[in-house]
N, C-alpha and C positions, 0 to 999 in steps of 0.2 A: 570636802566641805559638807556639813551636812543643816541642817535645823536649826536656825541662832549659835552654828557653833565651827570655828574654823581654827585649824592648827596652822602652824606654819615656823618656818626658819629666817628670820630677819638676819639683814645684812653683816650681822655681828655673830651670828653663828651662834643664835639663842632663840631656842625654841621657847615658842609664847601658845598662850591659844586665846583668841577672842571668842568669850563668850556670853551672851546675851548685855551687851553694851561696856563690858569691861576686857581689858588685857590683863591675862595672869601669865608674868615670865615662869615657865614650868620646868627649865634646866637648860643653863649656861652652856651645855654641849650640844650639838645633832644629834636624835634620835638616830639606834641604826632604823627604825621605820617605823610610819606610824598610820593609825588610819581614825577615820571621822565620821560620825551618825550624826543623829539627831540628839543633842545634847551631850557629847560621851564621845571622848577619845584613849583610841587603847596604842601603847608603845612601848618600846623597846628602846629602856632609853640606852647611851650609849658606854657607861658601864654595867652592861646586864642584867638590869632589874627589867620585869616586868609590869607595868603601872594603867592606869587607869584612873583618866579623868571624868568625871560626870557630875554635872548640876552644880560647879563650881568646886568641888571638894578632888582633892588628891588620895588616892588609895595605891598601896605596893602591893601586888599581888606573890611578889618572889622573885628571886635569882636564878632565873631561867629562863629560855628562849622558846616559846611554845609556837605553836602555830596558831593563828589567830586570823578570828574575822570579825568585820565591825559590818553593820547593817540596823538603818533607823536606829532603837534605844538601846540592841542589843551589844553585847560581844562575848563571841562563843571564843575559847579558846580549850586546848590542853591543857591539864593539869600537870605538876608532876610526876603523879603517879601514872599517866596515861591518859586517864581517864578524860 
């Protein structure tokens, strides 16, 4: 949970994330994991993409598993290359 912004898995096995006063259903499946700052959630959803929420908007970053961390506005992650 971070800053007006909380992810979560509801009883129906549908990841949402409320944020700053609204629910946005984000994918009818379980993330395989996910994590939460202040405003911006980054996840793995659970066909492989890796995505990134923030400030209301949806962004696909790619079909990859990176390793990744969320902290306040940020998220660092891998790229595919490495880098």
């Amino acid at each position: 949970m971070g800053r007006n912004t909380i992810a979560y898995v509801d009883i129906n096995n549908i990841f949402k994330i409320y944020h700053k006063g609204s629910t946005y259903t984000i994918d009818p499946f379980v993330p395989r994991s996910y994590q939460v700052g202040d405003d911006i959630v980054a996840f793995q959803s659970n066909d492989g993409y890796f995505k990134i929420f923030y400030n209301g908007n949806l962004y696909t970053i790619g079909y990859y598993e990176p390793p990744y961390r969320v902290a306040d506005r940020v998220v660092a992650f891998q790229d595919v290359n490495g880098f």
